[in-house]
N, C-alpha and C positions, 0 to 999 in steps of 0.2 A: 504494500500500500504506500502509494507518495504523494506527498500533500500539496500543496500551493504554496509559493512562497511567503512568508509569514504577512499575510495579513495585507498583500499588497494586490492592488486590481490592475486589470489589463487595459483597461475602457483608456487608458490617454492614448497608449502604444497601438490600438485596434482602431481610434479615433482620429489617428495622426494628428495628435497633440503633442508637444514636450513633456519629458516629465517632470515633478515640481522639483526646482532643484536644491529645496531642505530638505527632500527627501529621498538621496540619491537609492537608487536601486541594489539590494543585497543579493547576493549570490551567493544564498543559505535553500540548502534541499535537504529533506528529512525522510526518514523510510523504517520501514518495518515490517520484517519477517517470523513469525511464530515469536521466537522470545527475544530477538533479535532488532536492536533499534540503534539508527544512525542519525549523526546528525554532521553538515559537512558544510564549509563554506570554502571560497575562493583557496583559502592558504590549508586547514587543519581538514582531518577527517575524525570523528567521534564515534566508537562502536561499543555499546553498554548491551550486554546479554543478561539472561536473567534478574531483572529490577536490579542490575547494575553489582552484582554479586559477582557476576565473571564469568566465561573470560572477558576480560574487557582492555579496549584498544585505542591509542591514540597517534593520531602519523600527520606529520608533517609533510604533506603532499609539494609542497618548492622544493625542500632540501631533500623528499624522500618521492618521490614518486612511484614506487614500486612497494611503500610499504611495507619495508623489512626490518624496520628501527621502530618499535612500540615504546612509544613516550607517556605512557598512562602516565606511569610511578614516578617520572625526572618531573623534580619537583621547580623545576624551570617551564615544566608546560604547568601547571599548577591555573593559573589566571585561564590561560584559554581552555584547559578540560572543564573549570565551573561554568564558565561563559557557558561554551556549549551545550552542558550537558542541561545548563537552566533555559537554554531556547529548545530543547529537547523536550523538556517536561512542559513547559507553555502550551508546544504546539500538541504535545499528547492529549494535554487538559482542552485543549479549543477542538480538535480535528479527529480523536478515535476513543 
């Protein structure tokens, strides 16, 4: 199941309108399989399995693109696994 982007409409970009520009465009996509939920923007990738018990996964998709460095635990991603993992739970509460 994949959702819409958080909360943004298409009506300017379908209406050949500009879009407003305080409100630039995120490139945040979220998804979920059985117990399985991601949440991914331009730079990081978030993957919480079982209500976040585990396994669970974090990649820096610029520096890693293939995904073979899990950055959950490096307490250097710390700020961007909360970010994420609370635009994760938003969209679960608004969207499944």
């Amino acid at each position: 199941m994949w959702g819409p982007p958080a909360g943004r409409s298409y009506l300017a970009l379908a209406t050949n309108r500009p879009l407003p520009k305080k409100q630039p465009w995120r490139n945040l996509v979220f998804g979920e399989f059985r117990n399985t939920w991601m949440a991914r923007d331009s730079r990081y990738k978030l993957v919480l399995r079982n209500e976040g018990k585990g396994p669970t996964e974090l990649y820096d998709l610029r520096a890693d693109p293939r995904e073979k460095v899990n950055r959950y635990d490096d307490p250097g991603f710390l700020n961007v696994r909360q970010a994420l993992a609370q635009e994760l739970t938003e969209w679960r509460k608004t969207y499944v």
